[in-house]
C-alpha positions in Angstrom: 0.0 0.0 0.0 1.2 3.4 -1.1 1.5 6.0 1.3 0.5 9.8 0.4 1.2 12.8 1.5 -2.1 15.0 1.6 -1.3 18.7 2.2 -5.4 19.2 2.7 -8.7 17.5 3.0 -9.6 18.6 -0.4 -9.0 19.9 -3.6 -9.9 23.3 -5.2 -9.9 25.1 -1.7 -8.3 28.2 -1.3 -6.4 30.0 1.6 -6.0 34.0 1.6 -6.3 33.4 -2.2 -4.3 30.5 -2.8 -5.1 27.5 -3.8 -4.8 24.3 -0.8 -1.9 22.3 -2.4 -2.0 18.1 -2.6 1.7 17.1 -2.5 3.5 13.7 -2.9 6.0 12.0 0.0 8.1 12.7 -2.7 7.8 16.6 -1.5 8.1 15.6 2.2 10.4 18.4 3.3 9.3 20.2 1.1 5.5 20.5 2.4 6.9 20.8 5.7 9.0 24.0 5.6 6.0 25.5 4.9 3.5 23.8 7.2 2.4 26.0 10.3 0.3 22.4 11.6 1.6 18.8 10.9 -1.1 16.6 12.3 0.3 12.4 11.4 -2.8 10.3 11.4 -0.6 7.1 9.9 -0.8 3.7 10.8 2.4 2.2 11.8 3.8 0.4 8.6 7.3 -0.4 6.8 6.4 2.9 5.0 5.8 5.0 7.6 7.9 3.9 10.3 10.8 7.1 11.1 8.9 9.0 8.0 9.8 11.6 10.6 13.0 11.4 11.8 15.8 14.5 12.1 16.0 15.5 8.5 12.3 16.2 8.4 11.7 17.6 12.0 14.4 20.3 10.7 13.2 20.9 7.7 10.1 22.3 10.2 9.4 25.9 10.8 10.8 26.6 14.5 7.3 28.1 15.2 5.3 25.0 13.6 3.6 22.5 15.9 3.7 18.3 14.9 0.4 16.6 16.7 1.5 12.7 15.8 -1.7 10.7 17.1 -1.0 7.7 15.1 -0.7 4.4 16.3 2.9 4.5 16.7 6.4 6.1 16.1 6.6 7.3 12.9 
């Protein structure tokens, strides 16, 4: 099973003008340099296990907040 990154709930939505943005886990640390929320809602799998690890935490804003209330460590 694939996993994917969804930057919003749906598509077409727009923000101060701009348009909600659905990005690949190929754009990981991409997505979250600009992320003011990270909320993880991921099962535990080989995918997703350390999918956030030190390269991505730093890759945060240093005013962002990460909610993980998965079912384990990812």
């Amino acid at each position: 099973m694939a996993t994917a990154l969804q930057a919003a709930n749906w598509r077409g939505a727009t923000v101060n003008g701009r348009e909600i943005e659905v990005a690949g886990t190929n754009e990981l640390r991409r997505v979250l340099s600009l992320a003011d929320f990270v909320v993880l809602t991921l099962p535990l799998t080989e995918e997703t296990r350390s999918l956030i690890a030190g390269e991505e935490l730093r890759a945060l804003k240093k005013t962002a907040f990460l909610v993980n209330v998965s079912t384990g460590k990812l």
